[in-house]
C-alpha positions in Angstrom: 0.0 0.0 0.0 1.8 3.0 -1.1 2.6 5.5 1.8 0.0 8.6 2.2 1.4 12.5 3.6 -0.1 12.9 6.7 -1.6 16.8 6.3 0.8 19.0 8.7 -1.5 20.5 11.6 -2.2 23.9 11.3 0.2 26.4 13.0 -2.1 28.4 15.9 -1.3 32.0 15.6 -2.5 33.7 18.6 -2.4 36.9 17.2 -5.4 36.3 15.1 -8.8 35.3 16.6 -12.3 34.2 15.1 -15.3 35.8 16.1 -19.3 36.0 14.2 -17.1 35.1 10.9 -14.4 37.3 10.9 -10.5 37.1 11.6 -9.6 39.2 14.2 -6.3 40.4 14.7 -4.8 41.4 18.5 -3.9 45.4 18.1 -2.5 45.6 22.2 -2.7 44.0 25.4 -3.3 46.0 28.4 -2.0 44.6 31.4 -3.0 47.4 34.2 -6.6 47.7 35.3 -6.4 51.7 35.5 -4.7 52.2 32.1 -7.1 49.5 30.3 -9.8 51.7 32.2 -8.7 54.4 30.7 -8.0 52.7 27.0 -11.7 51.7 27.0 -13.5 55.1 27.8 -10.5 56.8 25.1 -11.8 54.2 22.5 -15.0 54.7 23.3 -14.5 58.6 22.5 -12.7 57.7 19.5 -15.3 55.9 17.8 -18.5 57.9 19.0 -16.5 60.9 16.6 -15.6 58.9 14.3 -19.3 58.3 13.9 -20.7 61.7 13.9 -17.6 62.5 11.0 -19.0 59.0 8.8 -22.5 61.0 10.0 -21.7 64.3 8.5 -20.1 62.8 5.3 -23.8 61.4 4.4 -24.9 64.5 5.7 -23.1 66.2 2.5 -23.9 63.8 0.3 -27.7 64.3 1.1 -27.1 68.2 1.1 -30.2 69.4 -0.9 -28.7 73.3 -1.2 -25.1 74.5 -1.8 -25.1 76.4 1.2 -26.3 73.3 3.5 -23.3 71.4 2.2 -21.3 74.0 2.6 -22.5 74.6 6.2 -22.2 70.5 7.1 -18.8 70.9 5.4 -17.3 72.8 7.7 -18.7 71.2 10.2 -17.0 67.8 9.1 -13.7 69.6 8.8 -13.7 71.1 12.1 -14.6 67.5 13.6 -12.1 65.7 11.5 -9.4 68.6 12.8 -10.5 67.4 16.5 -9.7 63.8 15.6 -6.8 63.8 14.0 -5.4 65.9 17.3 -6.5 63.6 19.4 -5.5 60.6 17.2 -2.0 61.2 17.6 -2.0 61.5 21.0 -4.1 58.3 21.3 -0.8 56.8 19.3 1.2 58.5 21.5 -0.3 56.5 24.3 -1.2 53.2 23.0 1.0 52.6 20.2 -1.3 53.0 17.3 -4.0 55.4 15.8 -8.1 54.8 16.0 -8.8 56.3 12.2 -9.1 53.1 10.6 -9.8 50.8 13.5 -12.8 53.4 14.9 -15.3 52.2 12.2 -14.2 48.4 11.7 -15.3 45.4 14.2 -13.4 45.5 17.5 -13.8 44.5 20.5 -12.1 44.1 24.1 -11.5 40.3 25.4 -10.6 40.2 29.1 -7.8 37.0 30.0 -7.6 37.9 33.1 -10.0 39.0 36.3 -9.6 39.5 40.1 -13.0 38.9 42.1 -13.9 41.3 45.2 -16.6 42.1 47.4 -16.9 44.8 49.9 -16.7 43.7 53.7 -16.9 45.3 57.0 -14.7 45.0 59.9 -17.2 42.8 61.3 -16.7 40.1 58.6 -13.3 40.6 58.1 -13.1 40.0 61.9 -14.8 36.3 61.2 -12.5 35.7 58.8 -10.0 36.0 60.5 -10.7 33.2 62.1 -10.1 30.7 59.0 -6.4 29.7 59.3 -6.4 30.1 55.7 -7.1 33.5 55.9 -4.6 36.2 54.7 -4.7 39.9 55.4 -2.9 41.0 52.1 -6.6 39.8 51.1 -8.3 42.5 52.1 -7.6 46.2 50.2 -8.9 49.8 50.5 -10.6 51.0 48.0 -11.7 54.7 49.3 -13.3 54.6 52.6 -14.6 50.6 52.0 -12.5 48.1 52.2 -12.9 44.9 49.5 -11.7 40.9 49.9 -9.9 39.6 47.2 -11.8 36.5 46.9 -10.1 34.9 43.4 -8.7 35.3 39.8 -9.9 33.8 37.1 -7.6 33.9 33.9 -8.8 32.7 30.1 -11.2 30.1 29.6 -13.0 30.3 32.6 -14.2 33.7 32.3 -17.1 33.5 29.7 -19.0 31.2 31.5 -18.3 33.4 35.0 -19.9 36.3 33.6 -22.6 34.0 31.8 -23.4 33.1 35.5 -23.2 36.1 36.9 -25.2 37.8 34.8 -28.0 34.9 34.9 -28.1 36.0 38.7 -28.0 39.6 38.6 -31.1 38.9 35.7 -32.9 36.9 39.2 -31.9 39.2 41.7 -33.5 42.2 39.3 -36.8 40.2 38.4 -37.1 39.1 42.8 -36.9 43.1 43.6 -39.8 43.3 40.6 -41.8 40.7 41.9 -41.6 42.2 45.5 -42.4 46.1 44.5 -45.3 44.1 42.4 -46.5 42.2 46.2 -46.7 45.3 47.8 -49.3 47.0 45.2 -51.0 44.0 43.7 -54.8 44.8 43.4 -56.1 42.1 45.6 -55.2 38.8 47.7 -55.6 36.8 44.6 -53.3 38.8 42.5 -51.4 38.9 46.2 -50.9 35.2 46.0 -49.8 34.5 42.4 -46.6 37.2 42.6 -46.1 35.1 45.8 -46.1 31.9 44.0 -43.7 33.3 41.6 -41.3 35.0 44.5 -40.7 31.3 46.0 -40.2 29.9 42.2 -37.5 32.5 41.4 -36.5 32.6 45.2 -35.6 29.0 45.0 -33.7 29.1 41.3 -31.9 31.9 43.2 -30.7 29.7 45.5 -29.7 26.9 43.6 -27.9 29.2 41.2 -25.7 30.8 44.4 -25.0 27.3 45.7 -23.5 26.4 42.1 -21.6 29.3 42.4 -20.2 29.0 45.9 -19.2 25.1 44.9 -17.5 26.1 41.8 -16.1 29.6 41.9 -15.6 29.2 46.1 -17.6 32.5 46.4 -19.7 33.1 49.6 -21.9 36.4 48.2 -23.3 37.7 45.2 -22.2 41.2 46.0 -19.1 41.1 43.5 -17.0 43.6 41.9 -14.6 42.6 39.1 -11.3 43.9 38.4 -9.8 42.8 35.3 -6.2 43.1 35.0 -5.5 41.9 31.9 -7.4 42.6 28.4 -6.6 41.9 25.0 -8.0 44.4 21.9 -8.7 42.8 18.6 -9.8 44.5 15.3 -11.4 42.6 12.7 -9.2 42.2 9.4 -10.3 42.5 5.9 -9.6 39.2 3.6 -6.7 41.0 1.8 -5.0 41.7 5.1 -5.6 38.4 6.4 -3.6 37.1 3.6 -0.8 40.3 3.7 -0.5 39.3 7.3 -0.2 35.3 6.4 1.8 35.5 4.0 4.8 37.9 5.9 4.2 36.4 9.2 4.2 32.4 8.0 6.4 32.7 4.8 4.1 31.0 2.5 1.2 32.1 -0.2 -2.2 32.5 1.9 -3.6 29.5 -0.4 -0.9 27.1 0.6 -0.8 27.9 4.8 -2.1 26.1 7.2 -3.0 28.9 9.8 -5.1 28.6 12.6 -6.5 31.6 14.2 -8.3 30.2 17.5 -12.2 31.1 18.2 -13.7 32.8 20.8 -16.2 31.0 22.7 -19.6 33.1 22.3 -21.0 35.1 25.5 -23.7 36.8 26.7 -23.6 40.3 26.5 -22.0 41.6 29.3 -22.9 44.7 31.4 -19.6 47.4 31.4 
């Protein structure tokens, strides 16, 4: 039986990602929760004008009268002035410039969270009691301290938030139900918004005990910290293959490139 080539496995390049069809590609990683604070509400900025600019340019191409072009003109020039200044100081500070990336897919992936809650001397006092406990564990944050209570790197995240958010959706739709007790019309109307309380009261409870059995967390009071982030911008085909082809050494038809996938999530409140 004449030998056959075993197909060589694809190379992973984890600078490329795909996400809802596209290849990504990884433009930074922020490794400091105040500065990727920071990058997020600069990008944020970035885009919304970068908007208003794609905006006005319709804007002039709708223009019905010389002088409302003219007028919208101007306008779109003393925007597109704005950006550009604060373009190259966004480069400046990050390493590269929004005007292309503003209006493409993007999006930011955190890799890497720290879970808190706040506490009060009284609890902190109780834990103290566990020999496990350890006091670099508990941090100021303004006049309330926080417990570090984990990290959670990669992987594990999506399905964290995904179970978070499922509980903050029962904790909102319990506080409904109870504002909805306390005005219902009559007993009868009384009694079925109590039938639902114990349903969601109990799915509630099961929910928190998966939670403290996988994640080790003893309240639902959390805060998240995330202290590492990664920023991909989707690529078009041509610069997928630009990007193979100088990166791998080989004609985009003929490589084997894998770019891994990101595992879908729920959206996820900022």
């Amino acid at each position: 039986m004449p030998a056959t080539d075993t197909p060589a496995a694809p190379k992973v390049d984890d600078n490329l990602l795909q996400h809802d069809n596209k290849v990504f590609f990884k433009f930074v990683t922020i490794s400091h929760p105040e500065t990727l604070t920071r990058f997020s509400n600069d990008v944020n900025v970035m885009v919304a004008q970068a908007q208003k600019i794609v905006e006005l340019n319709q804007r002039i191409q709708n223009a019905l009268t010389d002088a409302e072009k003219d007028a919208v003109t101007k306008q779109r020039e003393t925007e597109l002035q704005d950006f550009n200044q604060k373009d190259g100081i966004f480069e400046k500070v990050y390493g590269f410039k929004m005007d292309t990336v503003a209006i493409r897919p993007h999006f930011i992936q955190n890799d890497a969270i720290q879970l808190m809650s706040p506490v009060t001397d009284e609890q902190i006092a109780e834990l103290r009691k566990n020999p496990e406990f350890k006091e670099n564990d508990v941090v100021a944050r303004g006049n309330q301290k926080m417990i570090q209570l984990c990290k959670m790197t990669g992987e594990h995240i999506p399905l964290f938030e995904r179970n978070i958010n499922i509980i903050q959706a029962q904790q909102n739709s319990l506080l409904q139900l109870r504002a909805a007790e306390q005005s219902a019309a009559d007993e009868a109307a009384k009694k079925r918004i109590q039938d639902d309380i114990a349903k969601v009261t109990e799915i509630l409870t099961k929910n928190a005990e998966h939670m403290g059995k996988t994640y080790g967390l003893f309240t639902n009071n959390i805060v998240f910290d995330v202290l590492e982030a990664k920023f991909w911008v989707a690529l078009t085909q041509d610069e997928v293959k630009a990007y193979v082809e100088k990166n791998h050494g080989a004609p985009a038809a003929q490589a084997t490139i894998e770019a891994p996938k990101v595992e879908k999530k729920a959206d996820k409140k900022n």
